[in-house]
PDB file of N, CA, C, O and CB in Angstrom:
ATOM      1  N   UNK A   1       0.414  16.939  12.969  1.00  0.00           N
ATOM      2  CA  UNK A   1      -0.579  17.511  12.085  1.00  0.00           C
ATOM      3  C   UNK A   1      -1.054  16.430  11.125  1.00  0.00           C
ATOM      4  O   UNK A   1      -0.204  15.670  10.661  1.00  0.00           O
ATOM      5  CB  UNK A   1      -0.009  18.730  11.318  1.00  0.00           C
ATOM      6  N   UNK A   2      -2.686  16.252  10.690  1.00  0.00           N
ATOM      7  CA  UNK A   2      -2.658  15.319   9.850  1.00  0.00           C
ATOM      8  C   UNK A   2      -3.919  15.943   9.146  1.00  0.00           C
ATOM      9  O   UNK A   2      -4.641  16.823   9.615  1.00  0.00           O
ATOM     10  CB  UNK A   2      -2.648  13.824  10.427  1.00  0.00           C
ATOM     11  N   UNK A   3      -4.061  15.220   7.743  1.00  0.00           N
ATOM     12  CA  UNK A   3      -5.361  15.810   6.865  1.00  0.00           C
ATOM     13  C   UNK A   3      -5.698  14.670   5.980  1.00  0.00           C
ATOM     14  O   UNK A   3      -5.020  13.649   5.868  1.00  0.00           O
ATOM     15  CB  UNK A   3      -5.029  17.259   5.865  1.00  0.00           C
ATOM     16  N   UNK A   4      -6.753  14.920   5.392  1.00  0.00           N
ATOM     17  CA  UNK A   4      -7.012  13.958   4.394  1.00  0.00           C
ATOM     18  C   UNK A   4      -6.910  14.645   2.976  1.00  0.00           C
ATOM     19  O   UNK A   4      -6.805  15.870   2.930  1.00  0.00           O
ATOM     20  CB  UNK A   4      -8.408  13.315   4.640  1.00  0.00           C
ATOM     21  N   UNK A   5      -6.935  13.959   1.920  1.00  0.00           N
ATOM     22  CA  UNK A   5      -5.942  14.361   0.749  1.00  0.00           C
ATOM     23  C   UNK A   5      -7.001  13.434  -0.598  1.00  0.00           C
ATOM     24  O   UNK A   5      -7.248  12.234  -0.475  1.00  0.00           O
ATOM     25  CB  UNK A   5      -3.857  13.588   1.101  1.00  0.00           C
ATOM     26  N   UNK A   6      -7.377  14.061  -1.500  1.00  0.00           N
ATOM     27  CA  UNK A   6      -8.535  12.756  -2.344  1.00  0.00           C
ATOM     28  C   UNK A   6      -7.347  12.894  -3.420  1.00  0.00           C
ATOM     29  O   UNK A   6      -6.448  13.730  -3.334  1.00  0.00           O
ATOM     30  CB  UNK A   6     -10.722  13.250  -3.054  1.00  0.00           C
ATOM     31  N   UNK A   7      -7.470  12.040  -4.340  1.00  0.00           N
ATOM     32  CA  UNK A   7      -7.102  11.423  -5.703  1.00  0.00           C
ATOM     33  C   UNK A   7      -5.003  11.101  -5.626  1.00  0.00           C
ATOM     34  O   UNK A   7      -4.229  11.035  -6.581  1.00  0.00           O
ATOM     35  CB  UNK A   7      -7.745  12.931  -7.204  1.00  0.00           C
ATOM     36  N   UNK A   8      -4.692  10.973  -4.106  1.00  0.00           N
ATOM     37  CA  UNK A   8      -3.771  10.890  -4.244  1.00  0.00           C
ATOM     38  C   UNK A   8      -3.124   9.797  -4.858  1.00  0.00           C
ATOM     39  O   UNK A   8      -3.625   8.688  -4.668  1.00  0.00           O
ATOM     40  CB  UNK A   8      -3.539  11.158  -3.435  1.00  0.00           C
ATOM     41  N   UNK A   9      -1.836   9.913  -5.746  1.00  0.00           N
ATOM     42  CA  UNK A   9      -1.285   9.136  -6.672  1.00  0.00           C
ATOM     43  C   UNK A   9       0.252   8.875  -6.477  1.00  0.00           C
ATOM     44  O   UNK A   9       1.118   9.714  -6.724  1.00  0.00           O
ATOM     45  CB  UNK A   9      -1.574   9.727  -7.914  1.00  0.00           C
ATOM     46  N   UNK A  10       0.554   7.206  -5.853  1.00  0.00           N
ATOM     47  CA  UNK A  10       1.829   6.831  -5.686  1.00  0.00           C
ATOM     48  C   UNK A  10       2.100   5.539  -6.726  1.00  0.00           C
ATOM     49  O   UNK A  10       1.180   4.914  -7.254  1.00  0.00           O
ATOM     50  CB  UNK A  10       2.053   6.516  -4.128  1.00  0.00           C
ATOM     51  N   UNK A  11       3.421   5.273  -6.912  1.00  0.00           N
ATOM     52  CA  UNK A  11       3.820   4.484  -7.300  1.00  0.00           C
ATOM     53  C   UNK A  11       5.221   3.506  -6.536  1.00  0.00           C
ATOM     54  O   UNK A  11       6.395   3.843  -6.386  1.00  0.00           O
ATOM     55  CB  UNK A  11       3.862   5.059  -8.351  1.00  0.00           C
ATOM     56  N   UNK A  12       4.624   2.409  -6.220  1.00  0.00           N
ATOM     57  CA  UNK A  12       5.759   1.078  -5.714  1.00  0.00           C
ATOM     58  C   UNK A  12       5.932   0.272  -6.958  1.00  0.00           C
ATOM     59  O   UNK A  12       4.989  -0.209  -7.585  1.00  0.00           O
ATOM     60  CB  UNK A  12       5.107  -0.116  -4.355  1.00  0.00           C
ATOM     61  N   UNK A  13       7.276   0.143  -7.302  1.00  0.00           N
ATOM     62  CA  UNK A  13       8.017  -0.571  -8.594  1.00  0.00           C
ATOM     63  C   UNK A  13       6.774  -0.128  -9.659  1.00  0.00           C
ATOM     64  O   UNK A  13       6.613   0.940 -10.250  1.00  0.00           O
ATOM     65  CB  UNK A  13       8.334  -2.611  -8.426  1.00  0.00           C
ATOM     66  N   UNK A  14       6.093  -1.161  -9.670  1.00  0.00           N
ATOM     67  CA  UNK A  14       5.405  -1.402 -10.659  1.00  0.00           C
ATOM     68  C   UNK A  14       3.420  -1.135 -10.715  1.00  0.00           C
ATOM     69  O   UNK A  14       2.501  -0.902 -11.500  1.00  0.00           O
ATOM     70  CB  UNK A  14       5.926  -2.805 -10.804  1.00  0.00           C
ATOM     71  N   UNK A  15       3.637  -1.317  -9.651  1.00  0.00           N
ATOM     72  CA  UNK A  15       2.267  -0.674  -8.766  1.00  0.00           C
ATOM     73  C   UNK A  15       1.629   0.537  -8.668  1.00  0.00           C
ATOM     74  O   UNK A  15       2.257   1.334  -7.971  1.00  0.00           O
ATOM     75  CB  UNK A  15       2.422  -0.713  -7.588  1.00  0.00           C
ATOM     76  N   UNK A  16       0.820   0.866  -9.027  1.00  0.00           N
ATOM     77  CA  UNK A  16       0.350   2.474  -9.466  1.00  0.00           C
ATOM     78  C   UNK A  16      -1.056   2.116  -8.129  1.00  0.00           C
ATOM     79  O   UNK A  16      -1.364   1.052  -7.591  1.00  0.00           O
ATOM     80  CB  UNK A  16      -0.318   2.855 -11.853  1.00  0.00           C
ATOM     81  N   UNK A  17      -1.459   3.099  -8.017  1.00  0.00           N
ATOM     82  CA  UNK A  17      -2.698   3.318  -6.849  1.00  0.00           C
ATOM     83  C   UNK A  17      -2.929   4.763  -6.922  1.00  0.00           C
ATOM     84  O   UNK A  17      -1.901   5.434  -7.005  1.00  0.00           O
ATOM     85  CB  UNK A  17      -2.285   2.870  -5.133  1.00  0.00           C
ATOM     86  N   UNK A  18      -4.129   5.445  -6.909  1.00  0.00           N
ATOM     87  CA  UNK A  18      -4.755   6.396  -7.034  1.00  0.00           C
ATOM     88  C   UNK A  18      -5.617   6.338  -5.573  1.00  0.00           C
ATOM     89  O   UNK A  18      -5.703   5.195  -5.125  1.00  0.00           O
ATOM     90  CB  UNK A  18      -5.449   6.371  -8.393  1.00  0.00           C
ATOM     91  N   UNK A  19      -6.106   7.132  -4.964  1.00  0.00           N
ATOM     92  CA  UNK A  19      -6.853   7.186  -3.393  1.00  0.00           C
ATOM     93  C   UNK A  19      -6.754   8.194  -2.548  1.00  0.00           C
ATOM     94  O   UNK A  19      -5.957   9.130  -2.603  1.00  0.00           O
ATOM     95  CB  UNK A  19      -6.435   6.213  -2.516  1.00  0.00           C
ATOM     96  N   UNK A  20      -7.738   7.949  -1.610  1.00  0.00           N
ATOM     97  CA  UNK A  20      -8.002   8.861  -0.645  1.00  0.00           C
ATOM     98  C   UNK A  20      -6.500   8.502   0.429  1.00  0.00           C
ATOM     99  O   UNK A  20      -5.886   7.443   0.302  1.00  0.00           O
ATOM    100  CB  UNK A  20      -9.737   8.563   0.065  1.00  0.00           C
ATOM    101  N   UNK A  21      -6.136   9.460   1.336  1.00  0.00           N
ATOM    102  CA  UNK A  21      -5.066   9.017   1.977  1.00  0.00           C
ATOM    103  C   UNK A  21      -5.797  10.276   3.172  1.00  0.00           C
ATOM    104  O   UNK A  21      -6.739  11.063   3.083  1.00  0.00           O
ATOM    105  CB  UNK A  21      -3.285   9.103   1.100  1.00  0.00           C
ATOM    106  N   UNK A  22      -4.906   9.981   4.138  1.00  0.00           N
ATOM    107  CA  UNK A  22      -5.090  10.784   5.460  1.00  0.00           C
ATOM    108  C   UNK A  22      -3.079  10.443   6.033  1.00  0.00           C
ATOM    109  O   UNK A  22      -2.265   9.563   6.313  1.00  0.00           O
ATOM    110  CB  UNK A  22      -6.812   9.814   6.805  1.00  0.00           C
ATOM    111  N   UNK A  23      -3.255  11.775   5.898  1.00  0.00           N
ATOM    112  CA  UNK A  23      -1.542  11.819   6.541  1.00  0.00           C
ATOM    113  C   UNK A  23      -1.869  12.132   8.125  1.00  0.00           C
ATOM    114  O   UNK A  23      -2.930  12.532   8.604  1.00  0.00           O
ATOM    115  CB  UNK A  23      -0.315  13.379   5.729  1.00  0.00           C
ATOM    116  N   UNK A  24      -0.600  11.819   8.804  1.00  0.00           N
ATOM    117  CA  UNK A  24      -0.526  11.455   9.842  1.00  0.00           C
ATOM    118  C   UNK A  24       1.034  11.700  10.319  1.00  0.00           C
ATOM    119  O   UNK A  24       1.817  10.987   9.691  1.00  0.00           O
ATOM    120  CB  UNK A  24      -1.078  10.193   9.832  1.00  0.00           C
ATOM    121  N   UNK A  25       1.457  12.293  10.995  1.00  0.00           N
ATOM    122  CA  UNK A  25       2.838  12.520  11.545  1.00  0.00           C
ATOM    123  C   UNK A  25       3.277  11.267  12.734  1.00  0.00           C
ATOM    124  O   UNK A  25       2.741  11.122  13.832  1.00  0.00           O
ATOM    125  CB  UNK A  25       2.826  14.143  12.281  1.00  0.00           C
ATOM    126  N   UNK A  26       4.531  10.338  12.090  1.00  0.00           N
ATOM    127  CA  UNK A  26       4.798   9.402  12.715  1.00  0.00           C
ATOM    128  C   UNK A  26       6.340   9.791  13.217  1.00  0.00           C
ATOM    129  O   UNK A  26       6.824   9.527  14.318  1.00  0.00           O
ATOM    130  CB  UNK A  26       4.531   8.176  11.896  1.00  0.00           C
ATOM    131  N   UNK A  27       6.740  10.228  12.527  1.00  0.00           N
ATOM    132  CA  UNK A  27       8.615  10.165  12.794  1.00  0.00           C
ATOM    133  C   UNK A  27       9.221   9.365  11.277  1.00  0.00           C
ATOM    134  O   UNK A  27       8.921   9.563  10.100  1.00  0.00           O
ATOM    135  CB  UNK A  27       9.172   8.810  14.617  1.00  0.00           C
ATOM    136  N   UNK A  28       9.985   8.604  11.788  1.00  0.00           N
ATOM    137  CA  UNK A  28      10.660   8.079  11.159  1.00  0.00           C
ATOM    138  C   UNK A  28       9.792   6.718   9.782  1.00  0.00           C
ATOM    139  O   UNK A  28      10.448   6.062   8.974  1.00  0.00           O
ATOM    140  CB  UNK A  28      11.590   7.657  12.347  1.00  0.00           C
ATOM    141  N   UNK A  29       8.499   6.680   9.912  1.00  0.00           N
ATOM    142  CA  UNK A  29       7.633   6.086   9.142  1.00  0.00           C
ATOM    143  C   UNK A  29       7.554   6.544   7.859  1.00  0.00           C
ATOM    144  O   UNK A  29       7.085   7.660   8.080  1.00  0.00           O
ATOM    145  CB  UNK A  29       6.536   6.113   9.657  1.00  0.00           C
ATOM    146  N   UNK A  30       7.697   6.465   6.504  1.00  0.00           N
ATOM    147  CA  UNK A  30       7.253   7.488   5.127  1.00  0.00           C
ATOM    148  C   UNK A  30       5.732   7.132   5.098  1.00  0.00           C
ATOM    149  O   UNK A  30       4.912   8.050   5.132  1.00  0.00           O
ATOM    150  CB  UNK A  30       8.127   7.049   3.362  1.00  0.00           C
ATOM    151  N   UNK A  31       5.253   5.586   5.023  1.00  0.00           N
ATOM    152  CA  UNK A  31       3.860   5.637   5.103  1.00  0.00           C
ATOM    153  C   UNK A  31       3.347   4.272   5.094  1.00  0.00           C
ATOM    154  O   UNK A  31       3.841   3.335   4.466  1.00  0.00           O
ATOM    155  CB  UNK A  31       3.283   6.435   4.030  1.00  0.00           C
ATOM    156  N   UNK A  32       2.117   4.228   5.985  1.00  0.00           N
ATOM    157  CA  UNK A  32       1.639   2.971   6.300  1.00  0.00           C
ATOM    158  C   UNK A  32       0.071   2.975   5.704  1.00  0.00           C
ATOM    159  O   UNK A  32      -0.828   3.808   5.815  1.00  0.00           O
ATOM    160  CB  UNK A  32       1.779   2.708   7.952  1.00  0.00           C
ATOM    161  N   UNK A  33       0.138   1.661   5.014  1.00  0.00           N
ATOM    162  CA  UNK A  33      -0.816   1.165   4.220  1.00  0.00           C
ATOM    163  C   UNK A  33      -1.858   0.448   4.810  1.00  0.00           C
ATOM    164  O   UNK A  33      -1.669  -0.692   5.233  1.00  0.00           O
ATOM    165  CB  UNK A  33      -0.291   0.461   3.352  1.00  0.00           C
ATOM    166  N   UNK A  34      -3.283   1.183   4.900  1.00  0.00           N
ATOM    167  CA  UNK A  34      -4.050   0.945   5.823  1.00  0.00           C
ATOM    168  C   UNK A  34      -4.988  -0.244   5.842  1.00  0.00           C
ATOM    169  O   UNK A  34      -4.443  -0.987   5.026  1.00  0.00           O
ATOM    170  CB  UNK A  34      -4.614   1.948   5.936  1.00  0.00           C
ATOM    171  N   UNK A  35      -6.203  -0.955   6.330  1.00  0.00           N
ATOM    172  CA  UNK A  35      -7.154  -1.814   6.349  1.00  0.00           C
ATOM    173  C   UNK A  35      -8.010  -1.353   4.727  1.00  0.00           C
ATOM    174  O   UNK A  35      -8.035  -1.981   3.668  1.00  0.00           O
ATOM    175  CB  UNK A  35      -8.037  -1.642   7.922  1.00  0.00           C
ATOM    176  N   UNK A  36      -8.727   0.154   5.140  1.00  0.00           N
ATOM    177  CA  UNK A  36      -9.058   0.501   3.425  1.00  0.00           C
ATOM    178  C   UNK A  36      -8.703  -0.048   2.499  1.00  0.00           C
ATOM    179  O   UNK A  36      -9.607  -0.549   1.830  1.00  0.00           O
ATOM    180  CB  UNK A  36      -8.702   1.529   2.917  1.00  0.00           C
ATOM    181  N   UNK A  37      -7.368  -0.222   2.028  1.00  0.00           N
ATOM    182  CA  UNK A  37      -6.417  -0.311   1.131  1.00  0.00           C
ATOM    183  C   UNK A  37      -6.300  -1.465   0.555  1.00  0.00           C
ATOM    184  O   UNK A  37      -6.437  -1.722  -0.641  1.00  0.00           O
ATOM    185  CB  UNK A  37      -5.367   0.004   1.567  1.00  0.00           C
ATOM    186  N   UNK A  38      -5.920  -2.497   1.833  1.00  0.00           N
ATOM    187  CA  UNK A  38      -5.728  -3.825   1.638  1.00  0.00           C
ATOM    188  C   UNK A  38      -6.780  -4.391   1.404  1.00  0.00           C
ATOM    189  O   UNK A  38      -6.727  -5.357   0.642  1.00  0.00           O
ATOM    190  CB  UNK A  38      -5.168  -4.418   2.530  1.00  0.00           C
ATOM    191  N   UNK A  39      -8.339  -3.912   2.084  1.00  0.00           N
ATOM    192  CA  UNK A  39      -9.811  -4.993   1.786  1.00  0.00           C
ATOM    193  C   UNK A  39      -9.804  -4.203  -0.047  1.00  0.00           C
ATOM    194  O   UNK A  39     -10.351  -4.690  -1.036  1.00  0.00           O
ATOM    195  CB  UNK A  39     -11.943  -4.462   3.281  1.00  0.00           C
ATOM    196  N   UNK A  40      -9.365  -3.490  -0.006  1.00  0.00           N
ATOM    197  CA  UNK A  40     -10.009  -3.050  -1.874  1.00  0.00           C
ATOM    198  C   UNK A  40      -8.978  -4.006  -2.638  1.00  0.00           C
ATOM    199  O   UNK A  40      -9.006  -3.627  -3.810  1.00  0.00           O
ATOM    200  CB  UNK A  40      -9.695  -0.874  -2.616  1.00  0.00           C
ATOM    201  N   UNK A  41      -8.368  -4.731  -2.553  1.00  0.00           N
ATOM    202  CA  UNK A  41      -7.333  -5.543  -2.831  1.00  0.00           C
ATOM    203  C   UNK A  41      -7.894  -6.837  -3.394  1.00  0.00           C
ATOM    204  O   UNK A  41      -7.683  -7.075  -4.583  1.00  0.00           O
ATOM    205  CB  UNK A  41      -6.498  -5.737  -1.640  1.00  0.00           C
ATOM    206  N   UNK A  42      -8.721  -7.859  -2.516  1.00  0.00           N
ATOM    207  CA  UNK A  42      -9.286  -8.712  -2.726  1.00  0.00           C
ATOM    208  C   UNK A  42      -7.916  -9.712  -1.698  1.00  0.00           C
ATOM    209  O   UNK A  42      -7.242  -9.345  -0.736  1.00  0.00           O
ATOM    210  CB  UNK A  42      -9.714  -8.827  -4.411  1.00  0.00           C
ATOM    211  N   UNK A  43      -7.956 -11.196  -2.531  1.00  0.00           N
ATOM    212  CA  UNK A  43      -7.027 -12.333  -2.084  1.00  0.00           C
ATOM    213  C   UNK A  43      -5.689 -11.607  -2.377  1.00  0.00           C
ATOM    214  O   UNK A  43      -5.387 -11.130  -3.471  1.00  0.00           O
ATOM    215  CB  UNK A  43      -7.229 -13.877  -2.951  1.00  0.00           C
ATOM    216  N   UNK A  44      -4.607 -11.577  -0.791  1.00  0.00           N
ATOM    217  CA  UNK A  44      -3.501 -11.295  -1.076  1.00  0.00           C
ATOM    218  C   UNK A  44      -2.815 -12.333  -0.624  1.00  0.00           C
ATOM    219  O   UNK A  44      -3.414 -13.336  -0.234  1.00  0.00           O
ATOM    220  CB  UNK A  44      -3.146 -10.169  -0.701  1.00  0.00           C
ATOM    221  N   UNK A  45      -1.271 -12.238  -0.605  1.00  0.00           N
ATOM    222  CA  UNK A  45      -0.395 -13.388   0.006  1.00  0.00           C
ATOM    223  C   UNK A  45       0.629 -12.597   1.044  1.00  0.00           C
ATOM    224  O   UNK A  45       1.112 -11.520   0.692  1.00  0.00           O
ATOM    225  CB  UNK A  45       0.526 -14.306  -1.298  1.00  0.00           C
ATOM    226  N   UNK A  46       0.873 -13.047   2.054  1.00  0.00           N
ATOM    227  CA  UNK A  46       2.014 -12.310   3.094  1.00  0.00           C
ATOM    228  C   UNK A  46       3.055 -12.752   3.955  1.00  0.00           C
ATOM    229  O   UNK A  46       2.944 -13.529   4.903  1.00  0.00           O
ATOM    230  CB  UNK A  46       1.462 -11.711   3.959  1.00  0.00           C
ATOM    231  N   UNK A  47       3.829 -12.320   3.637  1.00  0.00           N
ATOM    232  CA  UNK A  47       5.103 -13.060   4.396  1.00  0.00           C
ATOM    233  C   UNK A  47       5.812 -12.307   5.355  1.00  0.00           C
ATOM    234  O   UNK A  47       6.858 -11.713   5.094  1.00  0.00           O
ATOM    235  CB  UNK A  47       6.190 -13.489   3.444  1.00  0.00           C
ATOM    236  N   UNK A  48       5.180 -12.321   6.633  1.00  0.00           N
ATOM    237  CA  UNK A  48       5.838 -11.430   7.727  1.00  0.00           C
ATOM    238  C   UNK A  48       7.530 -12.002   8.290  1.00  0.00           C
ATOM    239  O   UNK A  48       8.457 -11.565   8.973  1.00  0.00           O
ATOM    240  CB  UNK A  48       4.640 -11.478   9.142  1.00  0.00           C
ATOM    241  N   UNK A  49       7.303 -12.815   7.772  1.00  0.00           N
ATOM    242  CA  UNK A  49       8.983 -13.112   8.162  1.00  0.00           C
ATOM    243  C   UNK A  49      10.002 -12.576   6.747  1.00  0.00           C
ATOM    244  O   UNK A  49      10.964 -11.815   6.850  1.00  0.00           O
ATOM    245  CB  UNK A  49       9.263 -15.187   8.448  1.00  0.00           C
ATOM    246  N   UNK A  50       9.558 -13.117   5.615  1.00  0.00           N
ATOM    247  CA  UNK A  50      10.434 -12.343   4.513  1.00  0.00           C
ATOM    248  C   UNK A  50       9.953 -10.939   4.183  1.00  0.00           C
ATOM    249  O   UNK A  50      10.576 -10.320   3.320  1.00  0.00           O
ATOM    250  CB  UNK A  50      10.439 -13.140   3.132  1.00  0.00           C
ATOM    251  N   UNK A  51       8.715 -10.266   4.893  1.00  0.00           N
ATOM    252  CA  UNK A  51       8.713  -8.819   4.694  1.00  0.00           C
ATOM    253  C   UNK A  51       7.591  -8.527   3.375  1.00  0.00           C
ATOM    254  O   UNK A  51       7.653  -7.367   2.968  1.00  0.00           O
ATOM    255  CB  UNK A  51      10.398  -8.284   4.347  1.00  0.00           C
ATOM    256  N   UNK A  52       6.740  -9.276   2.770  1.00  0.00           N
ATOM    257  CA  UNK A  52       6.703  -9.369   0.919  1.00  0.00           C
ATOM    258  C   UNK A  52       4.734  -8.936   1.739  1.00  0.00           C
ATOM    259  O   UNK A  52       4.183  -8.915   2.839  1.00  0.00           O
ATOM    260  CB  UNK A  52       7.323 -11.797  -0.459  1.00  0.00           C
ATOM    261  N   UNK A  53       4.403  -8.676   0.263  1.00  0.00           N
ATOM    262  CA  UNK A  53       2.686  -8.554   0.254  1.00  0.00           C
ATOM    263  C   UNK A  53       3.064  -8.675  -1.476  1.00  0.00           C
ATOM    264  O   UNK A  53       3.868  -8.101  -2.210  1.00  0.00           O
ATOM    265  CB  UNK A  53       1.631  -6.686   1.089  1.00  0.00           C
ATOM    266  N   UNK A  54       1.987  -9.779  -1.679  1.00  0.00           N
ATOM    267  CA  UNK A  54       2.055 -10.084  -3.362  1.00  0.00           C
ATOM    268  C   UNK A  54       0.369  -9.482  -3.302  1.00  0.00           C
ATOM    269  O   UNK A  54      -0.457  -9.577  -2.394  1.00  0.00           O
ATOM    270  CB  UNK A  54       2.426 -12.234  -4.076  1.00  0.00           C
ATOM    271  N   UNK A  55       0.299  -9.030  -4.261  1.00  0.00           N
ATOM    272  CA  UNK A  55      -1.260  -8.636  -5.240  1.00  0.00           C
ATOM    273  C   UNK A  55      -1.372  -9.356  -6.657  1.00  0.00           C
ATOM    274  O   UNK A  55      -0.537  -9.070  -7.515  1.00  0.00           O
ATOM    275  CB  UNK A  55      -1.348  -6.798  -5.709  1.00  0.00           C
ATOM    276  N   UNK A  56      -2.218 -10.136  -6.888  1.00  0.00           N
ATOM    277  CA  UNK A  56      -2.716 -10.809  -8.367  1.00  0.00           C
ATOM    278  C   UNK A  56      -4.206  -9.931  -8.470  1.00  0.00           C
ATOM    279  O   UNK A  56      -5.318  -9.992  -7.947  1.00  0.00           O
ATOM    280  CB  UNK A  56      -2.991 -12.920  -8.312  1.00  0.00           C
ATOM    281  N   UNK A  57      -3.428  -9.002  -9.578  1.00  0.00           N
ATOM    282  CA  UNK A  57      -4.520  -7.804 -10.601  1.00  0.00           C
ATOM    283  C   UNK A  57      -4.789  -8.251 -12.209  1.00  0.00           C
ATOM    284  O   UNK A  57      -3.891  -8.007 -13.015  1.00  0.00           O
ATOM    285  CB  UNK A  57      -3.607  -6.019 -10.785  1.00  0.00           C
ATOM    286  N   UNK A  58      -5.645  -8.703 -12.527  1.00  0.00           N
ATOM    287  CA  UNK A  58      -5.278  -8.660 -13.976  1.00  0.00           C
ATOM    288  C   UNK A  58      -4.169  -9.655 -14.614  1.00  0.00           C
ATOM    289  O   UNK A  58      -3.172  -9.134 -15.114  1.00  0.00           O
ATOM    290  CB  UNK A  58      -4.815  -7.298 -14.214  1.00  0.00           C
ATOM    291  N   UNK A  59      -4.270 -10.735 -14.616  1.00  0.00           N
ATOM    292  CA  UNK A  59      -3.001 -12.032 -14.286  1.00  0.00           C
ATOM    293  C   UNK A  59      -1.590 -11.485 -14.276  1.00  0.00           C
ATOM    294  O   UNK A  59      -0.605 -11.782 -14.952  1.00  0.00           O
ATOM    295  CB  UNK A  59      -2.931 -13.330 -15.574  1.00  0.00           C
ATOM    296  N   UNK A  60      -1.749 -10.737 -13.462  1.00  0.00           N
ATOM    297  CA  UNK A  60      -0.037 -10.004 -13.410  1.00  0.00           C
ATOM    298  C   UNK A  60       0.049 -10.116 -11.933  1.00  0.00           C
ATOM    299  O   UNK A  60      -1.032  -9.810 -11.430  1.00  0.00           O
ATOM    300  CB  UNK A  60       0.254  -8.056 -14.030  1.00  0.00           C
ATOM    301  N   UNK A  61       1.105 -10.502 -10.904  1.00  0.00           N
ATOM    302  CA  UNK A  61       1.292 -10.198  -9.156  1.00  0.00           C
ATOM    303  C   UNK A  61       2.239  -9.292  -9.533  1.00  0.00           C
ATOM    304  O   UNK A  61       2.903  -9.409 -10.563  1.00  0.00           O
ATOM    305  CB  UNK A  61       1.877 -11.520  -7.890  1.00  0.00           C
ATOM    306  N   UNK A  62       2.339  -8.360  -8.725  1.00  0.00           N
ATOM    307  CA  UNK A  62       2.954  -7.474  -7.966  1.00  0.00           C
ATOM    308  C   UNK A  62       2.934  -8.070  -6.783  1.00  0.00           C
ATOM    309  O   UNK A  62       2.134  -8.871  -6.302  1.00  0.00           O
ATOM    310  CB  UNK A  62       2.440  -6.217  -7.972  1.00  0.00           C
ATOM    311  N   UNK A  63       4.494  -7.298  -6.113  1.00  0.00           N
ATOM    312  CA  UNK A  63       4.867  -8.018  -4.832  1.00  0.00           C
ATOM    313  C   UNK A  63       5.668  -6.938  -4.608  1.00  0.00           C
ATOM    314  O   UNK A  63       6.623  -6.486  -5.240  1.00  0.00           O
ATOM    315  CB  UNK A  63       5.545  -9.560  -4.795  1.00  0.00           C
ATOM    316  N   UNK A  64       4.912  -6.470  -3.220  1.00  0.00           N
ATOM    317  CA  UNK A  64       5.774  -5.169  -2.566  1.00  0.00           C
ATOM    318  C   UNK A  64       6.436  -5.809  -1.289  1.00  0.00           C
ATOM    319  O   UNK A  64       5.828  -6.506  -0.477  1.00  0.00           O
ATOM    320  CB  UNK A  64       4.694  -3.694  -2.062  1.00  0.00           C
ATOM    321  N   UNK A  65       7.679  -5.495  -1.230  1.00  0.00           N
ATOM    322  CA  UNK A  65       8.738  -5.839  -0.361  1.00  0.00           C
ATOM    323  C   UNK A  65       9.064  -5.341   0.776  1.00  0.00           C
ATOM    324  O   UNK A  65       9.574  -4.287   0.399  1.00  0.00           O
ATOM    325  CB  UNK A  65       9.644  -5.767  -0.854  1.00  0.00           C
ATOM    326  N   UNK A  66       9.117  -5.338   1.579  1.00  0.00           N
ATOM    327  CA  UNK A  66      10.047  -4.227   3.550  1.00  0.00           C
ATOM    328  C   UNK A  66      11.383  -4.915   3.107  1.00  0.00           C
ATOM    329  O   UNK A  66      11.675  -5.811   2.315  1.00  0.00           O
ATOM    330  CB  UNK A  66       9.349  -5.000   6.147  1.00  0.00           C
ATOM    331  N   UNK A  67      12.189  -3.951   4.124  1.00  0.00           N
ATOM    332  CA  UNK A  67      13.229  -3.963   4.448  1.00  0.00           C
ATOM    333  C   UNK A  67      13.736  -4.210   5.774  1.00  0.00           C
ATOM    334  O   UNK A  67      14.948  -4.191   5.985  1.00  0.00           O
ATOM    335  CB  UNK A  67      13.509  -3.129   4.061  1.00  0.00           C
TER     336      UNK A  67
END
């Protein structure tokens, strides 16, 4: 089952985001962060081997982590 959802509001550590979302039934996934998401972002940094996505907002980075 999946829907779309407006003004939805999460928080990672320190990271706040407000947005449109569209859920989607994966299994074992909580939630994947789409193309949308990342182009509203601007210049990011990524480290597919250490898992990291850094964001520079406002001279502050945030850096969301995998496991």
């Amino acid at each position: 089952m999946w829907g779309g959802h407006e003004n939805v509001r999460f928080q990672l550590g320190d990271y706040h985001l407000k947005t449109h979302m569209v859920t989607i039934y994966m299994g074992g996934c909580d939630m994947v962060l789409g193309v949308e998401w990342i182009q509203s972002l601007g210049p990011i940094t990524m480290d597919f081997k250490e898992l990291y996505l850094s964001i520079s907002q406002a001279s502050y980075t945030h850096t969301l982590k995998g496991f």
